[in-house]
Structure formats: C-alpha cells, structure tokens
C-alpha positions as CSV (number, residue, x, y, z in Angstrom):
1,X,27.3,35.2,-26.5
2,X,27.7,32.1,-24.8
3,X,25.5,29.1,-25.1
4,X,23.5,27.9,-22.0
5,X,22.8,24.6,-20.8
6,X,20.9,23.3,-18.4
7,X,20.9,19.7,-16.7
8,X,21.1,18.0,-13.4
9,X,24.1,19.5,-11.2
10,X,26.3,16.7,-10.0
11,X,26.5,13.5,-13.2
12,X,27.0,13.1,-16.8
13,X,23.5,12.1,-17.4
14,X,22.2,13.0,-20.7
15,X,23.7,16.7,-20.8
16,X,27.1,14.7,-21.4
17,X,26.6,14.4,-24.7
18,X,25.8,18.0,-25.9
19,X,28.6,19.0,-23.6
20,X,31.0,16.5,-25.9
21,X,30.2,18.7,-28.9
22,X,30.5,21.9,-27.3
23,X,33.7,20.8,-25.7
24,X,35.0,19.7,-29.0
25,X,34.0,22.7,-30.9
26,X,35.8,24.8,-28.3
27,X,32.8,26.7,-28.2
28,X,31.7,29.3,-25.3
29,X,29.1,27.6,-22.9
30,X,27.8,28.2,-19.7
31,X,27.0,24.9,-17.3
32,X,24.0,26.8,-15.3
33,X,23.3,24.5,-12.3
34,X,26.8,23.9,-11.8
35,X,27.3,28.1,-11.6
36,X,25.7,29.9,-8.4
37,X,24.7,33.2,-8.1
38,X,21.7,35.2,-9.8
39,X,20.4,33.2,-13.1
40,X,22.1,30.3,-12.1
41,X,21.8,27.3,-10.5
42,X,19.0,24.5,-10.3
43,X,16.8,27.2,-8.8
44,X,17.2,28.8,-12.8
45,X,16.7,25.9,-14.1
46,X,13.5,24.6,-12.3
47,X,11.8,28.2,-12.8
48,X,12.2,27.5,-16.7
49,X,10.7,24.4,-16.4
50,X,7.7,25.4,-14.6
51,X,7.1,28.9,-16.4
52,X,3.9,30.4,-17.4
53,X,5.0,32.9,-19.0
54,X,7.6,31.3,-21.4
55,X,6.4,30.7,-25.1
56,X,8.3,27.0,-25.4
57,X,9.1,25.2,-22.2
58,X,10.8,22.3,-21.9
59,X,9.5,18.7,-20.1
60,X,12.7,18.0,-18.8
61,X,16.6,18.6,-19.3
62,X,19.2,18.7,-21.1
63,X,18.0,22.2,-22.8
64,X,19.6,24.7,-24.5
65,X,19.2,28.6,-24.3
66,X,20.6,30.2,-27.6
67,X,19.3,33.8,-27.1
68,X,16.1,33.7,-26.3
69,X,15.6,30.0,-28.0
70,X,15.3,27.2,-26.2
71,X,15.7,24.0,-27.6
72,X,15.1,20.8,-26.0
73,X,16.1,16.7,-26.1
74,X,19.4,15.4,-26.9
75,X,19.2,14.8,-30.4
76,X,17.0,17.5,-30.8
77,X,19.7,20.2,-29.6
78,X,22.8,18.4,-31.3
79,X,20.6,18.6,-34.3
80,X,20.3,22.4,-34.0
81,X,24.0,22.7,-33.2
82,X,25.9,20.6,-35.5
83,X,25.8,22.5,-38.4
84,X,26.8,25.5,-35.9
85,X,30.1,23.8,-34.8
86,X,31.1,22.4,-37.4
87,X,30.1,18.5,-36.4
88,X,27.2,18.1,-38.8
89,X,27.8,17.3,-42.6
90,X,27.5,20.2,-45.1
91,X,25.2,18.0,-47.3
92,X,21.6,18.5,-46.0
93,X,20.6,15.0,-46.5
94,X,23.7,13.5,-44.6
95,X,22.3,15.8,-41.8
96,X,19.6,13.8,-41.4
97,X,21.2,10.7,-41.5
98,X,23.4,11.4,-38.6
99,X,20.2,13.0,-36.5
100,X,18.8,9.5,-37.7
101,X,22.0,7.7,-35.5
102,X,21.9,10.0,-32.9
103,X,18.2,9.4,-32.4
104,X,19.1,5.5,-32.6
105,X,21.6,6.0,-29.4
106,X,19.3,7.6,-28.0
107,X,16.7,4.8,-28.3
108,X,19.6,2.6,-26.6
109,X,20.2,5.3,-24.2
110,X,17.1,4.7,-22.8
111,X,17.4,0.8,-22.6
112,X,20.8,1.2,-20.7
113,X,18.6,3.4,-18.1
114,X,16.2,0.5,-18.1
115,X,18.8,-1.7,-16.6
116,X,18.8,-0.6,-13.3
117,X,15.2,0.8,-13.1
118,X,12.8,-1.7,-15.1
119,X,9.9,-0.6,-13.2
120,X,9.6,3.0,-12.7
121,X,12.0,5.9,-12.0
122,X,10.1,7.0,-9.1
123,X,11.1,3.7,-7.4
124,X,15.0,3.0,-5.6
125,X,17.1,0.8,-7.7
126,X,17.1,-1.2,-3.9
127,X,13.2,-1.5,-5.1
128,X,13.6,-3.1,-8.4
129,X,16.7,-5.3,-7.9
130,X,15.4,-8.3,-8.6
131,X,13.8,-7.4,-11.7
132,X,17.1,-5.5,-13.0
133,X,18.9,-7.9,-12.7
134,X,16.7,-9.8,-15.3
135,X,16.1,-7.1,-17.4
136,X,20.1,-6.5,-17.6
137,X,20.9,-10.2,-18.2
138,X,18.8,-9.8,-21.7
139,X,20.4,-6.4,-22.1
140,X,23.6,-8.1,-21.8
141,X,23.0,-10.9,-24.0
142,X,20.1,-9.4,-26.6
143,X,20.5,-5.6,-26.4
144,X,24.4,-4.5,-26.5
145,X,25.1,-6.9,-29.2
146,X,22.1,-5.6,-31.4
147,X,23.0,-1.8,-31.3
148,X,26.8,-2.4,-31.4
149,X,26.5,-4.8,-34.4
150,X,24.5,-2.2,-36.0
151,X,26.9,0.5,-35.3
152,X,29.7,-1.8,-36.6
153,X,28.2,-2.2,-39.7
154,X,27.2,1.5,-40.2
155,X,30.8,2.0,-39.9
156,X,31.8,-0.9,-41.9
157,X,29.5,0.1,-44.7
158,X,30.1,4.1,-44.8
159,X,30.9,4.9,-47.9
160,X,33.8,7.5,-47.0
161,X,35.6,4.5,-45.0
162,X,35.3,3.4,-41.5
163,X,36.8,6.1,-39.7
164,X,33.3,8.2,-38.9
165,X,29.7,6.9,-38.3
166,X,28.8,9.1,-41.5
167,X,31.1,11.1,-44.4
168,X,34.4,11.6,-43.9
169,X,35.1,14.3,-41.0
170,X,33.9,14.0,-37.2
171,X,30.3,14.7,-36.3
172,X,28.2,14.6,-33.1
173,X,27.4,11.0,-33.6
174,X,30.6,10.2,-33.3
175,X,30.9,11.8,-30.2
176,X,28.0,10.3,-28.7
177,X,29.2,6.7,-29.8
178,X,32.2,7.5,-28.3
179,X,30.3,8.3,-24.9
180,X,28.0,5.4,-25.2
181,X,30.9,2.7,-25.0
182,X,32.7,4.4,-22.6
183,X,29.4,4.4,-20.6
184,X,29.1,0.5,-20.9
185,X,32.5,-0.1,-20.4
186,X,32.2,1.4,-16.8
187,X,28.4,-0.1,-16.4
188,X,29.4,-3.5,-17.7
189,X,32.8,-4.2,-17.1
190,X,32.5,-7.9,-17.7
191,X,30.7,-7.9,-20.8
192,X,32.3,-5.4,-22.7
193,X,35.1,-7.2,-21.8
194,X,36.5,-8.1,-25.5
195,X,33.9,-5.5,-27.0
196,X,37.2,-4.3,-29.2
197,X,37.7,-8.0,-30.7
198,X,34.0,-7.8,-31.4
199,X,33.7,-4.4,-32.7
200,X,36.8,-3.6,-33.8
201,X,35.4,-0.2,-35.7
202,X,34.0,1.4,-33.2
203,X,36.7,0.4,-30.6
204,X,38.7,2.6,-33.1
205,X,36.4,5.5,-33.0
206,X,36.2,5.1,-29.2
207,X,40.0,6.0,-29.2
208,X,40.1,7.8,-31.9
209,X,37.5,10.4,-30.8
210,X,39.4,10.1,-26.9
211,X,42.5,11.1,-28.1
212,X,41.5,14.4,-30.1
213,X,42.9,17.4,-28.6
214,X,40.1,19.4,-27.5
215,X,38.0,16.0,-25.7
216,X,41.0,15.1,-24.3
217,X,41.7,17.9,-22.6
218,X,38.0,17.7,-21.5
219,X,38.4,14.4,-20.2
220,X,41.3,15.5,-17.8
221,X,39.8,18.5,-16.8
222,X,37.7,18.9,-13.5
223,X,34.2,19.7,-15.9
224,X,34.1,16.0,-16.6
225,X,32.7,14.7,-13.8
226,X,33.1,10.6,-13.6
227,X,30.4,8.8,-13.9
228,X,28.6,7.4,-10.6
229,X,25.7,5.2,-9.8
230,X,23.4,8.3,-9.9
231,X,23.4,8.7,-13.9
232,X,22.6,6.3,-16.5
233,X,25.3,4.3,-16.8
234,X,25.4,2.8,-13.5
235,X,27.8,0.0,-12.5
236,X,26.3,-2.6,-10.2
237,X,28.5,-5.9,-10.3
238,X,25.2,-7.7,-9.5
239,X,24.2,-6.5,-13.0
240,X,27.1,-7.5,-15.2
241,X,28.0,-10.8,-16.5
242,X,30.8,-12.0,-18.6
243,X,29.2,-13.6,-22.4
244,X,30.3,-16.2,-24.3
C-alpha cells in the first residue's frame, strides 16, 4: 500500500521535506493534488480538511494517510515515518533527539516564511514590502547565523563524527538540513554567499546528502518542482544583502 500525501499542488512548500524522506527511502507514495481523477486532487484534499465525519482532521497540510491514519505537521509525520524507512535511529532516545532538530528547523522554517510576509499571510508580499525588507535585514544578520551556528556545532559536537546531525547513519534531519540551505541559497543568494567557509559542516552534509543516489535522482526528475516566489523560500533581490 502506498503512502498518501497531501499538500499544495504546484511548490515545494513544506510537503518538500516529507517528500525528501520518502524519496530517499525509495518508498511507494502517492502526491494527491498533483494526481487527477476520483480521490485525487485538491478537491480530495480540501474535503479532508473540512470533514465532519472524520475522527482526526488536520488544520492544514502537509498530512499523511497511512491506512486509515492520518498524521499531520512536518515533524510530526517524519517523526512517525523515520523509524519506518529506515531514517530514524534504532536507539529510542536518539529518536527524540533528532525529532528535537527537526522541530528546531522547523521553528526556522517559519522565520524564513516571516521574511517576506511579516504582517499576515492573508496580505500580498506587494502589502508588506516595506516591513519585509526590515524583518529580512535582521533575519539576514541575527537569524541565519544563529540557527546555522547551531547546526554547525550539533554537527561539530556529534559524538559519532561530523558526518550526520545525530549517530552515525543518515536520518530525516539530515535531509531537511539539506533542504533548508538549499532553500536559502536560492532565497538569499548574497548572504549565503560564503555560507560553506562559515559552516563548513553542514556545507558537507548539504553535498553529501545531494549526491546520494536516490535524492539525486529525485532532484533531476520532473517531481521536484523548483522553487518559486510562491513557497517559502522566496527570492526577492530587494530582500537579500551581502554580510560582512
């Protein structure tokens, strides 16, 4: 049976992440609003979200349909996966520590949304400009170097060696890091500029995760859509800035 998941038909968005780990896995997945047909589509999706009849609805994609389960968020679903794929740790409280980074990028997730709508979602980023361009001048300066310095030392200080965010084989967090940078480095151009001489550990996952055999076929093939100023990570050169 064939795992479901449900996002937003047309960007990376969120869903990009639990795709990373299915895609690595090699595992059997159905994108349902990029399908048509009965069952599929946004239509499916939206009647989900606003059932009265179903026991656990979710607020909002990315969910998952395992069955008749349907689990929810980002971390939460990777978290319910992992050990499923084989790209969660085998030691029950190392699982927790990697949920524990993945909710962490998830936090700064949310922040690189912030960027480009500081105000409210409901509003155009043509609405807000003004104030994203300050709120992305202290992202730039405050926020990238925060959650990349911690990431460096996570890496720097796993006990297993630097090559994985936690233990010694790949796990979704990895995955997700690996997505994260590549994010910035097409949101922010200029200031991830010499990100690699800065972070030189987890400019080696980055590559190291891009060049596995499974995500790089992913990343050539038509299902990974490029990213666009309708996701998250949204380039506006207004935004970015070069740092010292």
């Amino acid at each position: 049976m064939s795992y479901e998941l449900y996002y937003w038909d047309g960007i990376q968005g969120r869903g990009e992440f639990v795709r990373l780990a299915l895609e690595e896995a090699g595992a059997a997945y159905i994108d349902i609003t990029r399908q048509s047909g009965p069952g599929r589509g946004i239509g499916a999706m939206m009647a989900i979200m606003q059932s009265h009849s179903e026991a656990h609805i979710p607020f909002a994609p990315p969910f998952l349909k395992d069955g008749d389960l349907i689990v929810s968020h980002v971390a939460n679903i990777l978290f319910y996966l992992g050990p499923k794929l084989g790209l969660a740790p085998d030691d029950e409280g190392l699982r927790h520590v990697v949920n524990g980074l993945q909710l962490t990028i998830t936090d700064f997730v949310a922040e690189v949304h912030d960027t480009h709508h500081p105000i409210a979602t409901s509003l155009y980023y043509e609405d807000q400009k003004e104030e994203a361009k300050a709120r992305s001048a202290y992202f730039i300066n405050d926020r990238i170097p925060k959650f990349l310095g911690y990431f460096e030392r996570v890496l720097q200080q796993n006990p297993h060696g630097p090559k994985h965010i936690a233990g010694d084989a790949v796990t979704y967090a990895d995955l997700s890091l690996f997505q994260v940078v590549e994010g910035l480095l097409y949101a922010f151009p200029k200031a991830m500029s010499n990100y690699s001489s800065r972070y030189p550990l987890l400019a080696a996952l980055h590559d190291s995760v891009a060049q596995r055999p499974n995500i790089a076929r992913y990343l050539k093939s038509e299902r990974r859509l490029p990213f666009s100023t309708e996701g998250i990570f949204r380039h506006y050169p207004e935004l970015d800035m070069e740092v010292p």
